[in-house]
N, C-alpha and C positions, 0 to 999 in steps of 0.2 A: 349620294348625299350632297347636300348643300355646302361652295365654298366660296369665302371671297376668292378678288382674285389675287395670284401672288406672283412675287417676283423678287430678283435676285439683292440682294442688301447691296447698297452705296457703298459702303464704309467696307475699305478691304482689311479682313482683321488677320488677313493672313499677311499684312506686308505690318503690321504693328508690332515692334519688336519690344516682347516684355524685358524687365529686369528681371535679372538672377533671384531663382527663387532661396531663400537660406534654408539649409537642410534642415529636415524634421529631426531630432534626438531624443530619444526616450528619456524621463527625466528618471535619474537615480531612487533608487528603491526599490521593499516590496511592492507594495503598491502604485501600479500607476494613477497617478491623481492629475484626471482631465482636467486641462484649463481653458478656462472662459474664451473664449476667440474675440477678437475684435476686430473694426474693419482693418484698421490701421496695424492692429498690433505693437505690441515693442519688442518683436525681435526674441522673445524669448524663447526657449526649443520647449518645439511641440505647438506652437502658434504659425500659421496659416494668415497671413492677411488679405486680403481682400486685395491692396492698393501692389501687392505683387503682378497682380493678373488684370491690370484692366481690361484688359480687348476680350478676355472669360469674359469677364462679367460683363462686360455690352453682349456679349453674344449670347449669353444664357436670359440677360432682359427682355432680347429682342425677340429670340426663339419661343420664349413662355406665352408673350402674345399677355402682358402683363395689362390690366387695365390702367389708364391716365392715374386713375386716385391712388393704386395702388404705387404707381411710380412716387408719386407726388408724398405718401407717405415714408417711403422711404428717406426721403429729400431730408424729412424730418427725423426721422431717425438716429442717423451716421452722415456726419461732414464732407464724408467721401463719395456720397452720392450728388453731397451740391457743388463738390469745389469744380474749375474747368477742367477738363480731361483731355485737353488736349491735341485734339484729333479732330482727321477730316470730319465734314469739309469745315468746321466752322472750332477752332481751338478754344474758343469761350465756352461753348456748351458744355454742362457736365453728361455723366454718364446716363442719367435717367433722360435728360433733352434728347442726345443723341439716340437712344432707344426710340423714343416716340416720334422722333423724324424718321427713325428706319423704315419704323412699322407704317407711317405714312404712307412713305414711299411706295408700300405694298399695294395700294389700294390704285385701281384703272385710272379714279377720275383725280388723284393728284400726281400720278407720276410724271404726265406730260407738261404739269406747269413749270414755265420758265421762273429762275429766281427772285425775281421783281414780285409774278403773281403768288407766288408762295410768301413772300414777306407781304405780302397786301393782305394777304389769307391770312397770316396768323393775328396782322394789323387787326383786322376784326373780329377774330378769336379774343384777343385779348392779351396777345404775347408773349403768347407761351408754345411751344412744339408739342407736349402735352394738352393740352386747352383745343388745337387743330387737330389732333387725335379724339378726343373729347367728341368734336362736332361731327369729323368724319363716321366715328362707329354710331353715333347716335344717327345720322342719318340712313347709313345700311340698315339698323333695328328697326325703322320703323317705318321703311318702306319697301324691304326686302329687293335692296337693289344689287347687282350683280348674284342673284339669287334665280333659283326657280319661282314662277309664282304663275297664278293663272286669274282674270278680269272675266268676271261676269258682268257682258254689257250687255245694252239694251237690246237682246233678241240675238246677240253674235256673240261668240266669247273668244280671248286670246288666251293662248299658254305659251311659257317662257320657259325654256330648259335652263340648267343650270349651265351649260356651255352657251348657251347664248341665242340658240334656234329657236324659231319661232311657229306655232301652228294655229289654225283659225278655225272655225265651225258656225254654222245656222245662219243667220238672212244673212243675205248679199245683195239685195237688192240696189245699194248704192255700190256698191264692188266694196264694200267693208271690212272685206275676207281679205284682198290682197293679192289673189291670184290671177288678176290678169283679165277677169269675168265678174257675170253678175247672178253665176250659179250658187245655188242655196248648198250647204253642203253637212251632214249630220253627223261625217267623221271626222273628226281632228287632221288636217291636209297642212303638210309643210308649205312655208312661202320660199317657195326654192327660188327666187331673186334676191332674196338677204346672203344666201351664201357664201361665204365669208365674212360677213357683218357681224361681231357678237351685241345683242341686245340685251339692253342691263336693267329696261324698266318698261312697262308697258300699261298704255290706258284705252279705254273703249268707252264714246258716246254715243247717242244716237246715230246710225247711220253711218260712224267714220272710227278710226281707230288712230293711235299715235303710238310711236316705237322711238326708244331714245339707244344709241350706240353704246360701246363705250369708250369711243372716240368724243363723247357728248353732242352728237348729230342727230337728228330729229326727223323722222321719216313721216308721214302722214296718208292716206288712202282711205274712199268715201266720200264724201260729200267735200266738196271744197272749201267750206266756211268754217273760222273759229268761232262762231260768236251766234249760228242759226237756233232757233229754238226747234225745237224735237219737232215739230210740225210746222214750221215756218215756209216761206217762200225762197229762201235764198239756196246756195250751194245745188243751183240747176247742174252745173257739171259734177263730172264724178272723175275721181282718178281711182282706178283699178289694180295700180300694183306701188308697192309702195316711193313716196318721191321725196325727196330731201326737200325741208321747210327753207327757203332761199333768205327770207327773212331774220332769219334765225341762225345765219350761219355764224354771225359772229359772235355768239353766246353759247358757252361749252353749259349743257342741260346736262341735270342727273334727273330729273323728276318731271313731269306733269299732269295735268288733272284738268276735266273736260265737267264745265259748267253746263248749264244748260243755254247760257246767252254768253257766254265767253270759254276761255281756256286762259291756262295758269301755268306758266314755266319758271320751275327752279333751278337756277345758275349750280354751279360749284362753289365759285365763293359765298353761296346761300342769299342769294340777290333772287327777289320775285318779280317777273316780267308776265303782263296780263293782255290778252289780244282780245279785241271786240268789248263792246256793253262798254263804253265810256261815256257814252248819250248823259247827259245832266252830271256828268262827274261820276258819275256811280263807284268809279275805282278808281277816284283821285285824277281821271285824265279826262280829258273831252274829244272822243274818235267817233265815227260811223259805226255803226255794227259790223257790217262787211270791210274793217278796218284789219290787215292781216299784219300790219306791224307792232312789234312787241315794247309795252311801256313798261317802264321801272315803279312798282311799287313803293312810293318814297315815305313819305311822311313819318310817323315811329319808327316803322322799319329800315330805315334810308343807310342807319349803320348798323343794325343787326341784324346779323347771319340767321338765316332761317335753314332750318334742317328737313322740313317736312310739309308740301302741302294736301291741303283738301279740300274741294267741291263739292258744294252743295247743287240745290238747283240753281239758287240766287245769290250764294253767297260762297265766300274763299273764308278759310283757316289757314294761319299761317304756325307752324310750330315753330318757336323761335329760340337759339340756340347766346344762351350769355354765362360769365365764368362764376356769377352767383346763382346758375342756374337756368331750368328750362322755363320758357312761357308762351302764351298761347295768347294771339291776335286772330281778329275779326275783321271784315269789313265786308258790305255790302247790304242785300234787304235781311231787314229785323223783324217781317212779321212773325209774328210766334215769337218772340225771344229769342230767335235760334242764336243771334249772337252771342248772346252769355252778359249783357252788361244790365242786365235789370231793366229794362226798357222794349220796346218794341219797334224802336227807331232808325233810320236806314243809317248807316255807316258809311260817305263818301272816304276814306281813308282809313288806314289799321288802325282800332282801337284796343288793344289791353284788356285783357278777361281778365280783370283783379280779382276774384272770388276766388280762383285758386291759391291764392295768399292766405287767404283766410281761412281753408279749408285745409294749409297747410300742406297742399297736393305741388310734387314737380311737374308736371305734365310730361312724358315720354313717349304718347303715342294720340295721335288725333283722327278722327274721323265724322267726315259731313255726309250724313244725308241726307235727302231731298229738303225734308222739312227738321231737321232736328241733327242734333249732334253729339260725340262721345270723346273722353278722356280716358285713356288710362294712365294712372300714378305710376312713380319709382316705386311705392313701396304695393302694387298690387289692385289700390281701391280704382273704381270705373266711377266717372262722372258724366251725368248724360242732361242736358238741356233742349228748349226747343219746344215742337209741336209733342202734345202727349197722346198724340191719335191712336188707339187700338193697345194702348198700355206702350209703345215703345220705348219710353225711355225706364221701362223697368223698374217702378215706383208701385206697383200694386194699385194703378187708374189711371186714366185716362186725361191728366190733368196737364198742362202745359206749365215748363218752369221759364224763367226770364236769365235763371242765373246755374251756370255748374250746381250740381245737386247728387254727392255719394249715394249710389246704389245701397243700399243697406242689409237690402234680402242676401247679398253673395257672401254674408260674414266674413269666414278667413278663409275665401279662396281668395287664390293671388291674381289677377290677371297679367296677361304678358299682351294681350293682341285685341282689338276692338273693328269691328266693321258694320256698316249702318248702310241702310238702304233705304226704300219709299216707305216710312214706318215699320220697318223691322232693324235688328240688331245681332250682331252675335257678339260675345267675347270668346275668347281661348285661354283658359289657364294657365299657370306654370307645369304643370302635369299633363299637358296636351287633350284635356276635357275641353269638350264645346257646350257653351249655353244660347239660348235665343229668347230671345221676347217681341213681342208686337204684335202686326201682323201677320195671320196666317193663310192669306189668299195665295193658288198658287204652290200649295203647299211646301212654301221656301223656308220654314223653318225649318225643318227636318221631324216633325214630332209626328206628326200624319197618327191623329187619331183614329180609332178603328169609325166609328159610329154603329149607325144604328144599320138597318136590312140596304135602304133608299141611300145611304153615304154622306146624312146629313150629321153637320158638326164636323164634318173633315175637316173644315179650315177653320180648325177655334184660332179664334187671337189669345194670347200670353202676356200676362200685364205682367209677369214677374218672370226673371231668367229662371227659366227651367233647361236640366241638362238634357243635352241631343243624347238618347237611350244607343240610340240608331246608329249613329256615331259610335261611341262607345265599345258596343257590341265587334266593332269591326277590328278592335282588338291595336289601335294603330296611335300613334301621338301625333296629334294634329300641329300644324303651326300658322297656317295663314288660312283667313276664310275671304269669300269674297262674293256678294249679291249685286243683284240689280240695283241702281240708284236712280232709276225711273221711273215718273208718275205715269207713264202712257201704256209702256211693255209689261206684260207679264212677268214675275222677277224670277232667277233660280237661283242657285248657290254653288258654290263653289267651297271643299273641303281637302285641302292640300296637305298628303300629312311629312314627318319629319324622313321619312324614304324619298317622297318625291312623287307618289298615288297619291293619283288624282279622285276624289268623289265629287257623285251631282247630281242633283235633284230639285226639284220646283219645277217650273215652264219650259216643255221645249218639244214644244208647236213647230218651232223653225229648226229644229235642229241643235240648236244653241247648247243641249247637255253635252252631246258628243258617245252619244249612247241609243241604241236602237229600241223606238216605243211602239209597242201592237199595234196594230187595227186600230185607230179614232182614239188612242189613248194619247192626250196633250202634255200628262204630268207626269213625274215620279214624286210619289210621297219618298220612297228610303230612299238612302244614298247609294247608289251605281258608281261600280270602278271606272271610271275613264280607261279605255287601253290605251296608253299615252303615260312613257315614262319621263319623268321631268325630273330625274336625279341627274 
């Protein structure tokens, strides 16, 4: 099973010495007649107060693994949740603050900041220890970091155990794999050079791959360019085993994401740093393309924390984290609309997808693909914008929107998870059902019509989410999906369910499923176990 990581609570509640608690007494009579509790109480027998037992209740707060709002309610509640309490490290905070700095603490990529970068970190939270709880779980939810997960890239794929190991599969031709070579390889092969490195997040582009610690150190192998296009001339050398990005040492990463003419690194304190494609300003800077140093995404974003990003071919989404809520930036090329601002216009700088204002949507999960892109809401709904090539943005045709546009076929399913690829899509449920739409070259959606004697109509495209049957059948709850986002390579997919079984199916010609295909056979239509446990 999947777990953050954890670790031992700051706050010693065993050196917290409560006050005398006053005896319980039965109150006189037949009848016992329960009385109302409150936090405070007044002392009178048969009342239990709250404010007897602090260091209980921080520790029964902190133990529930209570959500921010729910803290924040309480606040509201009972005066004993806001007054100070006293206690290390900081005697101002009340009991709900010190809960949610506990449970902070728990998490890999804040425990090592020093207390300067943790007050700069709540600095752009917003001010609150709750509010930096807020951005931290929101960024684990929607990038599955310090988690299992596995990257279907273009012709190679990685998987990430929930301890941290890492394994590789299909072309290698740039040494992509990791292992030292530039052998093709069709089973799942440990990079036994990580060992002892836990790996908390992982991307795969053309020809190279990227590994972030959870030290927030950055490993890279494959072609040696951030910024080559999938068929370019640059990144002649190849590094074969993985190498720490020297450039980037002094930026702790939880995230990154590989463009097709750049690459995209998120900070901890949710700062965006963007290497290559600054040619004409394109991402607010002016660099070379074979520029390996990391700029700071300024402009809107300059003071707000971003929790989440994502790659297109041409373009970056920033998910961005404020204490009125989630929102979602843009920048770079606009053909197709893919940026969401009703226009088709390039974006040198983060501009604001206002539309989900108006659509009334939080935005809580983002995803780019090549040409088009996806939202899912707090409350469930998918919004998908962009090119409408092959029906993907799941509108019932093939039409191009400019601006976020609710799915409306999915009724009152809920979605929890979205992933987008070269015109196709999935979403995942809150029940762990899989849907897809778009294209179905490749047979990467998983729907694998029968057809006819000859196998024509195998690869129909789906202008509307249809559920994955095939999926389904396998009896499991899904939680993360993950395809190709490439115009060049054949795509496949990736179906991770809430055990930590692996499924896969589409293209793998190179090996890339990590599963053994007949005689001249390039695809799987249904989904195949991966042997490879990632729990």
């Amino acid at each position: 099973m999947d777990a953050t990581a954890s670790g031992t609570s700051s706050i010693p509640f065993h050196n917290i010495a409560d006050p005398p608690i006053p005896p319980i007494v039965d109150l006189p009579g037949a009848a016992f007649e329960r009385q109302k509790r409150h936090c405070f109480g007044d002392l009178k027998p048969g009342e239990f107060p709250l404010a007897a037992s602090p260091s209980i209740v921080l520790h029964v707060l902190t133990a529930c693994h209570l959500d921010p709002l729910d803290l924040a309610k309480l606040e509201v509640t009972c005066n004993f949740f806001r007054q100070s309490a006293n206690f290390a490290p900081d005697p101002e905070l009340s009991i709900t603050e010190l809960a949610a700095l506990d449970m902070c603490q728990k998490r890999a990529i804040f425990r090592p900041m020093k207390d300067l970068e943790r007050q700069e970190l709540k600095r752009r939270c917003g001010g609150s220890w709750k509010l930096v709880l807020s951005f931290l779980l929101a960024g684990e939810a929607c990038s599955r970091r310090e988690k299992s997960q596995a990257i279907a890239g273009p012709g190679h794929s990685v998987a990430v155990t929930s301890s941290g190991a890492v394994y590789t599969f299909g072309s290698n031709s740039s040494g992509q794999l990791g292992h030292g070579n530039t052998k093709e390889e069709s089973r799942p092969q440990l990079i036994r050079s990580l060992q002892g490195i836990r790996i908390i997040q992982a991307a795969a582009g053309a020809g190279r791959s990227m590994l972030i610690s959870d030290a927030g150190q950055v490993y890279t192998f494959g072609k040696d360019s951030f910024g080559e296009a999938e068929y370019g001339s640059q990144g002649s050398n190849m590094v074969t085993t993985p190498l720490l990005v020297e450039s980037l040492k002094g930026i702790f990463a939880v995230q990154v994401a590989i463009g097709n003419f750049f690459t995209a690194v998120l900070s901890r304190e949710g700062v965006v740093y963007t290497i290559s494609w600054g040619n004409e300003g394109k991402l607010g800077h002016h660099t070379e393309p074979n520029d390996l140093e990391p700029y700071p995404l300024l402009g809107a974003l300059e003071n707000v924390p971003v929790v989440q990003i994502a790659a297109g071919y041409c373009y970056l989404l920033a998910l961005a984290f404020q204490p009125t809520g989630m929102s979602v930036y843009s920048v770079g090329c606009g053909l197709g609309g893919k940026l969401g601002h009703g226009t088709r216009t390039d974006e040198k700088s983060p501009r604001l997808i206002e539309q989900f204002q108006q659509l009334k949507i939080q935005p809580m999960v983002v995803a780019a693909g090549a040409w088009h892109a996806a939202v899912v809401g707090r409350d469930g709904r998918v919004c998908t914008w962009g090119w409408g090539r092959y029906g993907c943005l799941g509108h019932g045709n093939e039409d191009c929107e400019s601006v976020p546009k609710v799915i409306e076929s999915l009724g009152n399913l809920k979605a929890v998870h979205v992933a987008t690829g070269d015109y196709t899509t999935f979403i995942v449920t809150d029940t762990g059902d899989v849907y897809s739409f778009g294209c179905g070259e490749s047979a990467s959606l998983g729907h694998n019509p029968a057809g006819d004697a000859q196998g024509n109509n195998r690869h129909t495209n789906v202008l509307s989410p249809a559920l994955v049957t095939s999926l389904k059948e396998v009896n499991e709850r899904f939680v993360q999906i993950s395809l190709t986002n490439s115009i060049y390579w054949n795509a496949h997919t990736f179906a991770l369910t809430e055990t930590g079984k692996l499924y896969a199916f589409g293209a793998g010609d190179k090996g890339q499923l990590g599963v053994e295909l007949s005689a001249n056979q390039t695809e799987r239509g249904n989904p195949e176990r991966v042997m490879l446990d990632l729990s």
